[in-house]
Backbone of each chain as ProteinMPNN parsed JSONL, in Angstrom:
{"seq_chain_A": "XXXXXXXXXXXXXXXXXXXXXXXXXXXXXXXXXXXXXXXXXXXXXXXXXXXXXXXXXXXXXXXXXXXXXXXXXXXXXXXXXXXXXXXXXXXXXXXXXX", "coords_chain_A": {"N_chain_A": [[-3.801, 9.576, -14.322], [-6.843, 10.136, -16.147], [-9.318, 8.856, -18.382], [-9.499, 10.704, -20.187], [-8.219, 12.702, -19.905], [-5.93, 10.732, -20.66], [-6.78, 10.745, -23.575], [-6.503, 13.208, -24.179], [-3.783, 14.054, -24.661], [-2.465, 12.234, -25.929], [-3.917, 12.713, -28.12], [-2.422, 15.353, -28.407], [0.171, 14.929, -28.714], [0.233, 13.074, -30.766], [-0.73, 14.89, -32.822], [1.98, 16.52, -32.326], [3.648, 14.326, -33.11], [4.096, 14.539, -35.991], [3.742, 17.043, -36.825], [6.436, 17.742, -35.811], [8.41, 16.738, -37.684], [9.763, 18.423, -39.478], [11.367, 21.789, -39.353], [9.421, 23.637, -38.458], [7.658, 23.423, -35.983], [5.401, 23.787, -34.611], [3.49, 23.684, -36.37], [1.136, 21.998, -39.213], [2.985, 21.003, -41.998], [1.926, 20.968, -45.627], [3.008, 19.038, -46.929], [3.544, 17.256, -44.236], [0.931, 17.351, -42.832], [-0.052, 15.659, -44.921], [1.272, 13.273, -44.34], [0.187, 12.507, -42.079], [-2.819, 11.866, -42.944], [-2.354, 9.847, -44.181], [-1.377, 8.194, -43.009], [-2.893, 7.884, -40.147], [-5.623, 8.296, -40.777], [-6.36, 6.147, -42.857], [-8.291, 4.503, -43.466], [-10.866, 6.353, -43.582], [-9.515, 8.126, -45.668], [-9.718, 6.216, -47.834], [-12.44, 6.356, -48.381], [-12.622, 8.52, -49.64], [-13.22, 10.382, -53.104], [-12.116, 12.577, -54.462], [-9.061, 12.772, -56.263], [-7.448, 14.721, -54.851], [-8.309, 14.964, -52.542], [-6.911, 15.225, -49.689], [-5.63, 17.985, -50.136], [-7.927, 19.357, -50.353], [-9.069, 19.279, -47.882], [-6.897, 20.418, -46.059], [-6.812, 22.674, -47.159], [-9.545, 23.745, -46.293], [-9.178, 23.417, -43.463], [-7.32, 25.28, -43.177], [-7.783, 27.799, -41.727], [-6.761, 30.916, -41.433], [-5.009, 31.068, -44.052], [-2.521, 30.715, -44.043], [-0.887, 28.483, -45.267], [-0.494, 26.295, -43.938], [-1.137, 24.282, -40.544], [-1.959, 25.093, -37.648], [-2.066, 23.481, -34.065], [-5.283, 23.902, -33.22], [-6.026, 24.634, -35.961], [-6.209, 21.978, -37.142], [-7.699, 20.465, -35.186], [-10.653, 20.833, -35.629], [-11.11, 18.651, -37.601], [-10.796, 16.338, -36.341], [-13.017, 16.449, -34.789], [-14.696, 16.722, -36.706], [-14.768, 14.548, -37.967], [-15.042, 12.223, -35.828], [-17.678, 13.188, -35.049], [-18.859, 12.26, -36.938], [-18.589, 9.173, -37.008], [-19.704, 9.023, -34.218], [-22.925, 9.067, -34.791], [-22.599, 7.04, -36.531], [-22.122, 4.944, -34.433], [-24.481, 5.433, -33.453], [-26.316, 4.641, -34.895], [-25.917, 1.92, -34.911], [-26.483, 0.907, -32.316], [-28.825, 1.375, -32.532], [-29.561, -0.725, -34.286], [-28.981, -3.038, -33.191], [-30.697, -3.215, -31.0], [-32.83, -3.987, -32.592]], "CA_chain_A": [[-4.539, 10.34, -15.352], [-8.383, 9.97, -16.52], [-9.523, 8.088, -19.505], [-10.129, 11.513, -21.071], [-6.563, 13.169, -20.187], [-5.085, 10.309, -21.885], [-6.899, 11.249, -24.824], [-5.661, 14.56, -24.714], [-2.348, 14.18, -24.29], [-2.997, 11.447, -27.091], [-3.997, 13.705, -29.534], [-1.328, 16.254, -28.942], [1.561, 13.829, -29.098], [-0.209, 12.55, -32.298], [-0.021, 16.212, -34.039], [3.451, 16.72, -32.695], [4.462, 13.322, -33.626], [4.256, 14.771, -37.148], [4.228, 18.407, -36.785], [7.878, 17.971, -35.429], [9.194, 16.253, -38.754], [10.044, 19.527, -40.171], [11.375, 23.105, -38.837], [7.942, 24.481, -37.694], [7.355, 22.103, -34.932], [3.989, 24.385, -33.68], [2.514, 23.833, -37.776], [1.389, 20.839, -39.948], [3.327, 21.391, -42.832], [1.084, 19.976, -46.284], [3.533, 17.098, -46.732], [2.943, 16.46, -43.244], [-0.429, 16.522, -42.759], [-0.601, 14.538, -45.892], [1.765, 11.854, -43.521], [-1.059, 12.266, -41.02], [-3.906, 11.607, -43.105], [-2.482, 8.667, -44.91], [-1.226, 6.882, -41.854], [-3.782, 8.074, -39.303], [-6.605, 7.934, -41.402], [-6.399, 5.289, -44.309], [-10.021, 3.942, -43.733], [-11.655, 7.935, -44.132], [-9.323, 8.585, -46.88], [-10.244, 5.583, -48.801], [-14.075, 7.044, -48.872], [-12.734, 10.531, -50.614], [-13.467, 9.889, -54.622], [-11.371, 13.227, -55.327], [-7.698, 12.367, -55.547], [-7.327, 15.952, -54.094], [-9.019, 15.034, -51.466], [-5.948, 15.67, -48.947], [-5.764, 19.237, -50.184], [-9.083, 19.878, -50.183], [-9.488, 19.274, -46.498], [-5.966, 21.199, -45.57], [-7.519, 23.787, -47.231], [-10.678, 24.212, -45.305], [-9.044, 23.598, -42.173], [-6.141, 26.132, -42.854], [-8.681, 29.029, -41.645], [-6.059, 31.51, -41.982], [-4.874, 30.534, -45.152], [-1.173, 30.818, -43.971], [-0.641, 26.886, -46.176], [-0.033, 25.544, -42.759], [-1.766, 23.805, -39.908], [-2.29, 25.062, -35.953], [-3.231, 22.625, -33.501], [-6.186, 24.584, -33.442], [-6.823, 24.402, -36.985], [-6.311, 20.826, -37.003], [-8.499, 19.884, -33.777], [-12.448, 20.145, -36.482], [-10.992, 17.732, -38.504], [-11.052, 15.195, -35.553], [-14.028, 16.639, -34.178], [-16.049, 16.205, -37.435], [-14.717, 12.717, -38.006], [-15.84, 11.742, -34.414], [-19.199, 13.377, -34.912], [-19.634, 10.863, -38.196], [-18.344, 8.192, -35.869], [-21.065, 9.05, -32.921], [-23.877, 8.881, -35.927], [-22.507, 5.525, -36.766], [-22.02, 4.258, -33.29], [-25.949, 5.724, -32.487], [-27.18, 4.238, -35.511], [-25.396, 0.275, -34.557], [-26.494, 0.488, -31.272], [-30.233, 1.386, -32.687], [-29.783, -1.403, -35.058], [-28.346, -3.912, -32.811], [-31.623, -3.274, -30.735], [-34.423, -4.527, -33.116]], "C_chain_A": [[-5.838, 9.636, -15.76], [-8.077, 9.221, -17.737], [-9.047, 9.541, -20.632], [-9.072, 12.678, -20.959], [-5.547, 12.356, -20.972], [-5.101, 10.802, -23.213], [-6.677, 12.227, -25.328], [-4.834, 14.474, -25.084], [-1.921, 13.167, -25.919], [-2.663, 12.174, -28.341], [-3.237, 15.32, -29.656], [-0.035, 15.968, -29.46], [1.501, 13.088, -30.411], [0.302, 13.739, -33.104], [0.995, 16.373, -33.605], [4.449, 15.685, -33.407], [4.943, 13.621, -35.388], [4.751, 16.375, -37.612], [5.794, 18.639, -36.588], [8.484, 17.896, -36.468], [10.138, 17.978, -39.531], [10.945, 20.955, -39.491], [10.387, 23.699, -37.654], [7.226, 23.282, -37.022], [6.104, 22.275, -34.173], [2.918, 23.785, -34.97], [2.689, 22.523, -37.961], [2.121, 21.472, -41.125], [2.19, 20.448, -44.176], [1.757, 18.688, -46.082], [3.582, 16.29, -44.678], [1.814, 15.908, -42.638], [-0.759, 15.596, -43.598], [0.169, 12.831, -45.248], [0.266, 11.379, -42.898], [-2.151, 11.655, -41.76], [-3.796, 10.214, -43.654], [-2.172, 7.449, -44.088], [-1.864, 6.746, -40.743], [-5.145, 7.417, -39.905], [-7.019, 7.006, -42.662], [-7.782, 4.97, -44.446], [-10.907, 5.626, -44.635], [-10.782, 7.851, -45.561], [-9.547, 7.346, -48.006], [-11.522, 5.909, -49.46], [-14.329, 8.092, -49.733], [-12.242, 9.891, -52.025], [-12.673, 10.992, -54.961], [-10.012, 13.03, -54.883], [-6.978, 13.616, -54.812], [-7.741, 15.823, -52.965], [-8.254, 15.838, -50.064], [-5.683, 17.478, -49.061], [-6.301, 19.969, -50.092], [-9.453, 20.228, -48.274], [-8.313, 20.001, -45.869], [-7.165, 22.568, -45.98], [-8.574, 24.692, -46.701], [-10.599, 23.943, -44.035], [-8.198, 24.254, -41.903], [-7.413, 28.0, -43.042], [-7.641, 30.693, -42.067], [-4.984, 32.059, -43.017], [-2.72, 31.05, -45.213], [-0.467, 29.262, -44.75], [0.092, 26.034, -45.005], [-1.029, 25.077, -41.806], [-1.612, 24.104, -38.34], [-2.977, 23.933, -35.576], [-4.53, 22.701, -33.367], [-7.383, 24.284, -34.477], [-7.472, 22.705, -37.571], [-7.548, 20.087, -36.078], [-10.329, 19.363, -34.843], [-11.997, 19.384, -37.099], [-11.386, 16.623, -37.53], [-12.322, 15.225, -34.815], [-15.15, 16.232, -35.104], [-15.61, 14.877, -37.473], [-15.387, 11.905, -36.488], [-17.363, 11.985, -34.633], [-20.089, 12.093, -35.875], [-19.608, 9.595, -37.425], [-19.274, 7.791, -35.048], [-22.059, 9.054, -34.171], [-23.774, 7.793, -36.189], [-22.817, 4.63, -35.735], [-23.526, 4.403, -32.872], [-26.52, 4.619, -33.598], [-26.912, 2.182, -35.324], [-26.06, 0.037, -33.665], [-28.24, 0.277, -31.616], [-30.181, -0.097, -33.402], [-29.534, -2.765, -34.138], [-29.742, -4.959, -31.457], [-32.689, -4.205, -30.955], [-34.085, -5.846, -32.814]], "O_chain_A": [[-5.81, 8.408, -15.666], [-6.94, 8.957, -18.128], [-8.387, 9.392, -21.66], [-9.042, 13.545, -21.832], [-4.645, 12.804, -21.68], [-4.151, 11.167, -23.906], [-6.596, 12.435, -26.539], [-4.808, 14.874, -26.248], [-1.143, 13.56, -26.788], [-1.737, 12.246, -29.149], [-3.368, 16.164, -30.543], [0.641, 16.529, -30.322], [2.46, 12.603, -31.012], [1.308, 13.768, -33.814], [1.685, 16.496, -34.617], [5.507, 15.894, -34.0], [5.897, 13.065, -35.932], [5.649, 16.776, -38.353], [6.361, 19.59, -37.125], [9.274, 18.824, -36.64], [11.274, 18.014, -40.004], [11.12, 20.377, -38.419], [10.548, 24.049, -36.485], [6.442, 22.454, -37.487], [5.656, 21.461, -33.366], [1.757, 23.469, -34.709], [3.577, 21.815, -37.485], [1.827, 22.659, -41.264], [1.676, 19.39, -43.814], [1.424, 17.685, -45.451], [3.634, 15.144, -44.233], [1.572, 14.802, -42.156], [-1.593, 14.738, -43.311], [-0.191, 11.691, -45.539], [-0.46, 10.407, -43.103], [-2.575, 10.684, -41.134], [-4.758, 9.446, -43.679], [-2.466, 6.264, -44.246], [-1.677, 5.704, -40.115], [-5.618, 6.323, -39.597], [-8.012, 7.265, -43.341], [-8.386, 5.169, -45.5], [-11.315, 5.822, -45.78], [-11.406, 7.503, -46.563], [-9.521, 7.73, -49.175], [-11.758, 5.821, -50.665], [-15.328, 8.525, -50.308], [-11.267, 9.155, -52.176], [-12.181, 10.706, -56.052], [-9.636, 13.051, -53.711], [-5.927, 13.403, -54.207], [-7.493, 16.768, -52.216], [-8.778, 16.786, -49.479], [-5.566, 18.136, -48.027], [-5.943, 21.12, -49.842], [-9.956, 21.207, -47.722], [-8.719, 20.387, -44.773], [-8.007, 23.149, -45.296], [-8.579, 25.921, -46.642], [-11.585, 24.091, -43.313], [-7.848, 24.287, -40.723], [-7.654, 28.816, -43.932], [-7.988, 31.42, -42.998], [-4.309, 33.085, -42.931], [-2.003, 31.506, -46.103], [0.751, 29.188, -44.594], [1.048, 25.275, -45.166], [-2.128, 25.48, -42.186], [-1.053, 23.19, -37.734], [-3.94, 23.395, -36.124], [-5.131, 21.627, -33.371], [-8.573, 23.981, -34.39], [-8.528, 22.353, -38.099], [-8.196, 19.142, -36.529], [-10.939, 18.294, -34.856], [-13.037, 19.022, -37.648], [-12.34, 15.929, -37.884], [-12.738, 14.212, -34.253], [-16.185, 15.66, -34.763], [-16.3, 14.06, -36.863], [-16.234, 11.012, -36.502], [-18.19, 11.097, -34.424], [-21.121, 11.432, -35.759], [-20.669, 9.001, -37.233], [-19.712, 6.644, -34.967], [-21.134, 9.01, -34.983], [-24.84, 7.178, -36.172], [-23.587, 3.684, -35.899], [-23.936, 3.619, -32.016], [-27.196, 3.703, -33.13], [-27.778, 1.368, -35.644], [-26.546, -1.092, -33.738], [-28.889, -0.662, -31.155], [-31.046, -0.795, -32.872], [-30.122, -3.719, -34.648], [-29.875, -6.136, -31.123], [-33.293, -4.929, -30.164], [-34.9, -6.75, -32.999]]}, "seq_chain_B": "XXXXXXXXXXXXXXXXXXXXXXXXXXXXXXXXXXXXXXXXXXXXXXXXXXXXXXXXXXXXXXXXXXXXXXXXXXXXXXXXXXXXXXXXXXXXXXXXXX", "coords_chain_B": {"N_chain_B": [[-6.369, -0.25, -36.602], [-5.384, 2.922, -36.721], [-3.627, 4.637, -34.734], [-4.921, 7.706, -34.1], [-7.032, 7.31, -34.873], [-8.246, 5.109, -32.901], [-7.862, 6.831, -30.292], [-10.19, 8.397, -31.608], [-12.561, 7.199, -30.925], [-12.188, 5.882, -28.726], [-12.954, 8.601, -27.26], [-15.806, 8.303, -28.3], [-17.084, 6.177, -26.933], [-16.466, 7.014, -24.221], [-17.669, 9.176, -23.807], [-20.582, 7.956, -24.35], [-20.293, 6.067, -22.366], [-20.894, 7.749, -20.164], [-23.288, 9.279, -21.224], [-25.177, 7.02, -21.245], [-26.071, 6.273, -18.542], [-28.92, 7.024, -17.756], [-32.419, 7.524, -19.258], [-31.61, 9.006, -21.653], [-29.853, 8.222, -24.156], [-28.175, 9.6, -26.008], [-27.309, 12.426, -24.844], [-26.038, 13.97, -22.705], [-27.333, 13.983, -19.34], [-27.524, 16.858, -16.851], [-26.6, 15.681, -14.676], [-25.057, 13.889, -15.165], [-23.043, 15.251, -17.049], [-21.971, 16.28, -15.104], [-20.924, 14.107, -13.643], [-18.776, 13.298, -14.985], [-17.533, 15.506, -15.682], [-16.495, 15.841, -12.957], [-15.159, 13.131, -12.977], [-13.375, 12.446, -14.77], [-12.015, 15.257, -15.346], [-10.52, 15.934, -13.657], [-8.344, 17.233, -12.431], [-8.558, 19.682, -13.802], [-11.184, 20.71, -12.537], [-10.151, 21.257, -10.549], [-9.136, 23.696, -10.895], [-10.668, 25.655, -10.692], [-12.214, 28.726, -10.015], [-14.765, 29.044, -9.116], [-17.783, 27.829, -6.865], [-19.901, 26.832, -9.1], [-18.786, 25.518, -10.9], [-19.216, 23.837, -12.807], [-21.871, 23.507, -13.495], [-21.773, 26.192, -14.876], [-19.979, 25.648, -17.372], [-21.139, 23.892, -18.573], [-24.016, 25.049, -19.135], [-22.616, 27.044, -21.054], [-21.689, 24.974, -23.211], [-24.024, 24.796, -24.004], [-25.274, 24.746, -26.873], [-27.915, 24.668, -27.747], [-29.395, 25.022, -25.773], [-31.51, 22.938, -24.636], [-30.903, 21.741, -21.824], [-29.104, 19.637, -21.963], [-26.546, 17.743, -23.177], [-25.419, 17.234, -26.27], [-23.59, 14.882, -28.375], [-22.111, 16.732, -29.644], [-22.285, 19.067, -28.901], [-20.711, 18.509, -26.573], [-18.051, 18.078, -27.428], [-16.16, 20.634, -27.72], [-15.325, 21.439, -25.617], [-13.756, 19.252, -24.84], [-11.927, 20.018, -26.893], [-11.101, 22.358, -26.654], [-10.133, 22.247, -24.388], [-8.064, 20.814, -24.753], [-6.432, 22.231, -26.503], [-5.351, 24.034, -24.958], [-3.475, 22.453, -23.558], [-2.16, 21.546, -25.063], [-1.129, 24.927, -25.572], [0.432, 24.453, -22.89], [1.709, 22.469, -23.556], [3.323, 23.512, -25.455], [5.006, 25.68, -24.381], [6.516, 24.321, -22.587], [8.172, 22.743, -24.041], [10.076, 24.619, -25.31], [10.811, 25.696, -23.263], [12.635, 23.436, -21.789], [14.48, 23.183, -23.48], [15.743, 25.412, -23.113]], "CA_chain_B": [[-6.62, 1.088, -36.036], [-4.318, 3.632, -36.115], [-3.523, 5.669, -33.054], [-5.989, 8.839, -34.15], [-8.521, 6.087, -34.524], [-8.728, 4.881, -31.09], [-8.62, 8.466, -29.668], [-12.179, 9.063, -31.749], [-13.179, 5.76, -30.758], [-11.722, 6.351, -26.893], [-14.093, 9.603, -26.642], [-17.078, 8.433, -28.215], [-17.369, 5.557, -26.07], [-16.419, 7.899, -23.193], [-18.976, 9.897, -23.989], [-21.391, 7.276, -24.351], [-20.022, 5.681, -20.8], [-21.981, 8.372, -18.888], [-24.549, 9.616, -21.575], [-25.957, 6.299, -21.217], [-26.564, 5.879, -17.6], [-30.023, 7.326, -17.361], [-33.002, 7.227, -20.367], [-31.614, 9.351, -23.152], [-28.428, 7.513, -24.498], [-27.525, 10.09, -26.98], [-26.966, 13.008, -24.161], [-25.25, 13.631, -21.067], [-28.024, 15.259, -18.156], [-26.615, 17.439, -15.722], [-26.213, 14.798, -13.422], [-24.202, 12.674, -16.077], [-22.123, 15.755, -16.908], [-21.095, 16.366, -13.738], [-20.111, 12.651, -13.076], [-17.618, 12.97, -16.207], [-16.198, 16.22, -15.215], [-15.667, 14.825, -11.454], [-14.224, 12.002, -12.761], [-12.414, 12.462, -16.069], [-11.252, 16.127, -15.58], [-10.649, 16.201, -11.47], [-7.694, 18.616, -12.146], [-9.084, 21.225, -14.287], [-11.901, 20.986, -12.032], [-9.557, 21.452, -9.073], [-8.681, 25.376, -11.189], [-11.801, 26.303, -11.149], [-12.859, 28.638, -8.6], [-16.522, 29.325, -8.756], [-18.181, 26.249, -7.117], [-20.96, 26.752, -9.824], [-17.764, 25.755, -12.35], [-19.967, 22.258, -13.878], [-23.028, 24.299, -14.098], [-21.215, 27.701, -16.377], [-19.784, 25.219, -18.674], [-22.589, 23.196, -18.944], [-24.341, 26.396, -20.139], [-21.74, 27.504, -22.371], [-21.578, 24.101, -24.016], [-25.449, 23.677, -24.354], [-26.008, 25.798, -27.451], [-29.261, 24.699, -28.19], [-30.61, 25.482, -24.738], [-32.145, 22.057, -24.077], [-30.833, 21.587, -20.688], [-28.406, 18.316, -22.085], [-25.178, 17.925, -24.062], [-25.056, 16.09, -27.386], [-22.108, 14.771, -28.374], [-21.139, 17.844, -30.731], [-21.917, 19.755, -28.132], [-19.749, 17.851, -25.902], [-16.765, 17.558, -28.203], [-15.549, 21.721, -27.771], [-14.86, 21.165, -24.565], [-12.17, 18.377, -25.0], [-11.067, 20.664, -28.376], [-10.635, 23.477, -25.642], [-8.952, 21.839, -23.16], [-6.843, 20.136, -25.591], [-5.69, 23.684, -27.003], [-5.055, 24.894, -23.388], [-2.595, 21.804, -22.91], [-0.947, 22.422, -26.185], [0.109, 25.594, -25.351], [0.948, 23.98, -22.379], [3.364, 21.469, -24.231], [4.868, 23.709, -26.546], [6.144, 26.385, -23.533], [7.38, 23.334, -21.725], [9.411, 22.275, -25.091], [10.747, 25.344, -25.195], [11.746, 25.521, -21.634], [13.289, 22.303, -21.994], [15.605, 23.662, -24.382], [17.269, 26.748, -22.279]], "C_chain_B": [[-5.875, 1.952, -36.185], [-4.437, 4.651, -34.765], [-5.202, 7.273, -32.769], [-7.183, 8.214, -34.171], [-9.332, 5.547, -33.452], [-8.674, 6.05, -29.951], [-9.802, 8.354, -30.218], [-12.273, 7.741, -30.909], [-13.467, 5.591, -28.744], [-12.599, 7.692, -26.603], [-15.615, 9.192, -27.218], [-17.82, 7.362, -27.001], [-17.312, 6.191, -24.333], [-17.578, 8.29, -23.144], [-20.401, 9.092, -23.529], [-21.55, 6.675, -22.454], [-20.845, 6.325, -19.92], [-22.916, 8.689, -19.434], [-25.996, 8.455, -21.335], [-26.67, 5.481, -19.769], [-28.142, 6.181, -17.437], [-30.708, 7.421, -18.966], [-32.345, 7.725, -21.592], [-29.807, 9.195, -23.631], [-27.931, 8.433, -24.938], [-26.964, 11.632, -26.042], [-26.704, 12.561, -23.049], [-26.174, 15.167, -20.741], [-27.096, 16.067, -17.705], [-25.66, 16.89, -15.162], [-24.33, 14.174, -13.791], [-22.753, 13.769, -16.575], [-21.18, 16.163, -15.92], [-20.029, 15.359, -13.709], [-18.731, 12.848, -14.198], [-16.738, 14.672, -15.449], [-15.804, 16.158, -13.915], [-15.209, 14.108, -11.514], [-13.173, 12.042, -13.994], [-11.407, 13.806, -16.079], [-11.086, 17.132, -14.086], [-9.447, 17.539, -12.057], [-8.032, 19.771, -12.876], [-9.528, 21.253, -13.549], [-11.149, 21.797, -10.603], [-9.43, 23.81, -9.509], [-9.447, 26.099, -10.749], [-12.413, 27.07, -9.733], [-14.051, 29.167, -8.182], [-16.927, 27.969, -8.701], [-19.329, 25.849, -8.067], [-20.219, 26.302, -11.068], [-19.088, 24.635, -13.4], [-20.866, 22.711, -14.739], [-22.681, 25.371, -15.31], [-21.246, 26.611, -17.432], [-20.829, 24.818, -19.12], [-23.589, 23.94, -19.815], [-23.949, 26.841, -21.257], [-21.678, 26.128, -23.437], [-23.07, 24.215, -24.849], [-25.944, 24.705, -25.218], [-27.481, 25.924, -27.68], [-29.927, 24.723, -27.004], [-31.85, 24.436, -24.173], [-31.618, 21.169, -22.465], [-30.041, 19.893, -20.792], [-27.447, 18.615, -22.994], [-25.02, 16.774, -25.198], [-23.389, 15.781, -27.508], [-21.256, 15.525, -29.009], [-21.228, 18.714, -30.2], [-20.969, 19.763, -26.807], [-17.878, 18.402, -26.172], [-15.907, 19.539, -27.989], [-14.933, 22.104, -26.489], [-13.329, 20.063, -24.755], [-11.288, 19.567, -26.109], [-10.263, 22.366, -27.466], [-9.736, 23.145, -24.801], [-7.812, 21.36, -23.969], [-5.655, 21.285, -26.518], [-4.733, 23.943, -25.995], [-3.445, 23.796, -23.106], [-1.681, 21.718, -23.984], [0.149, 23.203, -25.942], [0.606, 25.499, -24.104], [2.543, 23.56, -22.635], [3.965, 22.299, -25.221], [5.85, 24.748, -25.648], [6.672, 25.836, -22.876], [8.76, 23.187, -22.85], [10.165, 23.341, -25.041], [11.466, 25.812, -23.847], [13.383, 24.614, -21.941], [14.819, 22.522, -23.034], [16.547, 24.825, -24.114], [17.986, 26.022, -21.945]], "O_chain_B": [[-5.168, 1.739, -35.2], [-5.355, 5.17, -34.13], [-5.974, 7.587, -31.863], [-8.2, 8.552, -33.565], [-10.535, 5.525, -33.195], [-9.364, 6.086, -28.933], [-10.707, 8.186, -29.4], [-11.538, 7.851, -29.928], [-14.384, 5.342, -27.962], [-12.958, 7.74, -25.426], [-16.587, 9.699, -26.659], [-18.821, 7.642, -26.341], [-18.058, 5.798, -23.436], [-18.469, 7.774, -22.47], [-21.144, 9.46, -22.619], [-22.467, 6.806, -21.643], [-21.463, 5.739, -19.032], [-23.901, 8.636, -18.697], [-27.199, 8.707, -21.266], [-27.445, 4.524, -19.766], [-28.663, 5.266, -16.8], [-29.923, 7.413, -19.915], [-32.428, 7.02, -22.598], [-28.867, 9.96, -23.415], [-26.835, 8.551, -24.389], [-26.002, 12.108, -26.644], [-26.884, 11.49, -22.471], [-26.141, 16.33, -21.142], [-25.931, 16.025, -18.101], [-24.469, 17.175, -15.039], [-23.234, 14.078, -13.238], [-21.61, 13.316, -16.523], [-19.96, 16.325, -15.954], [-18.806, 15.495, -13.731], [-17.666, 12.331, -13.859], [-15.645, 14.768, -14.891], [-14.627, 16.454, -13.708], [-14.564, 13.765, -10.524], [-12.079, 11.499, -13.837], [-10.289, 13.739, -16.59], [-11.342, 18.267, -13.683], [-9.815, 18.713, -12.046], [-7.711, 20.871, -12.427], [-8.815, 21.927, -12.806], [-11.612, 22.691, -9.895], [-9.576, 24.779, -8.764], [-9.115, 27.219, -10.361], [-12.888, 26.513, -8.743], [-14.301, 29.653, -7.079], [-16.785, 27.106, -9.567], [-19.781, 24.708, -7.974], [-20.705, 26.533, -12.175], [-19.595, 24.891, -14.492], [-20.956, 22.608, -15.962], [-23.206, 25.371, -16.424], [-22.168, 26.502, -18.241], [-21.444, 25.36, -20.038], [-23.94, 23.585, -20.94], [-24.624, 27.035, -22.268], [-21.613, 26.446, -24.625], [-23.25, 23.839, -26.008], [-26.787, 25.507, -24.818], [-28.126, 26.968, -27.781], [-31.124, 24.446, -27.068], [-32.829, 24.8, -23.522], [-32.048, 20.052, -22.178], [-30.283, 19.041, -19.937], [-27.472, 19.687, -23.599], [-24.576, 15.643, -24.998], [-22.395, 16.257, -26.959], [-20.043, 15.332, -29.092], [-20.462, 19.607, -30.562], [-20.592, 20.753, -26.18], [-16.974, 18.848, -25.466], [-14.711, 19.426, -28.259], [-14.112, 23.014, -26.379], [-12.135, 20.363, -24.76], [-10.092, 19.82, -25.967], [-9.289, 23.079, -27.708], [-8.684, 23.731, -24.547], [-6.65, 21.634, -23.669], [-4.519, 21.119, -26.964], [-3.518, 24.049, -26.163], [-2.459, 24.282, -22.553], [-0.469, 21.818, -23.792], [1.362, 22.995, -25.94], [1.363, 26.439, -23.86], [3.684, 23.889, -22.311], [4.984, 21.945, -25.815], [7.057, 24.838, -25.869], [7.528, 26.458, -22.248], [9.944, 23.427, -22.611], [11.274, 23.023, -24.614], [12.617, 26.219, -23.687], [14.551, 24.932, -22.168], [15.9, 21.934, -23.06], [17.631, 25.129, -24.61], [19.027, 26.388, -21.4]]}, "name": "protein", "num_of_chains": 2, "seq": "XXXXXXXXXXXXXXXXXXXXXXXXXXXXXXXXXXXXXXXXXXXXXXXXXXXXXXXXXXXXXXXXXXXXXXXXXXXXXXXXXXXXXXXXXXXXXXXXXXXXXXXXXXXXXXXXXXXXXXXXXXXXXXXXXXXXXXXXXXXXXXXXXXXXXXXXXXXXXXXXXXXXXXXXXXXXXXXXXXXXXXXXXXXXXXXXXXXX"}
């Protein structure tokens, strides 16, 4: 497998690793994504000043406002965090330059 | 790190891996897209049966019509394929269970 099939496979075995905890083994459930965000992401969620923060971001990634999570719906969350990521990583490499 | 960490971390450097062979670090040319989907995603590529497959996507990715792939234009591609192998893995799980 590629660098870039691992990372698939990666990041599906990641959302099932949590998605499974529950019944609905296709959905995040909140208290699961809220697993995910606090043990995946501790660095990002240290940066969010509202203690809602976790709800806030289910919320705008539960597009169909069923109070659940598709892999789907899940997937921009990792896509915008990467994009902040590549912005960081462009702006190091500029800096690393001078 | 946690695990979702080094996935972003594992595609931006990916990314970077081929955007940065030729002058403009922050995209991937043609050339450079090619090389990544010949080498990172040989078996999709194998599905595909118009030999113009590199070129369509390439198109379809490149919203802004500058003839290169940023990395956010990059990133819907993995978020696609990574859907596709989803529902992959969840009609396997359910297999698995007759």
């Amino acid at each position: 497998m590629s660098e870039l099939e691992i990372c698939m496979e990666k990041l599906i075995l990641l959302f099932h690793k949590y998605a499974d905890e529950d019944g609905d083994k296709k959905h995040l459930s909140k208290k699961e994504f809220k697993k995910l965000v606090e043990t995946e992401l501790p660095t990002f969620l240290k940066t969010q000043k509202n203690p809602k923060a976790v709800e806030c971001i289910m919320k705008d990634l539960d597009t169909n406002k069923d109070d659940k999570l598709s892999f789907e719906e899940f997937l921009p969350l990792v896509a915008g965090l990467s994009m902040a990521c590549d912005k960081c990583y462009n702006l190091q490499q500029k800096h690393c330059k001078k």
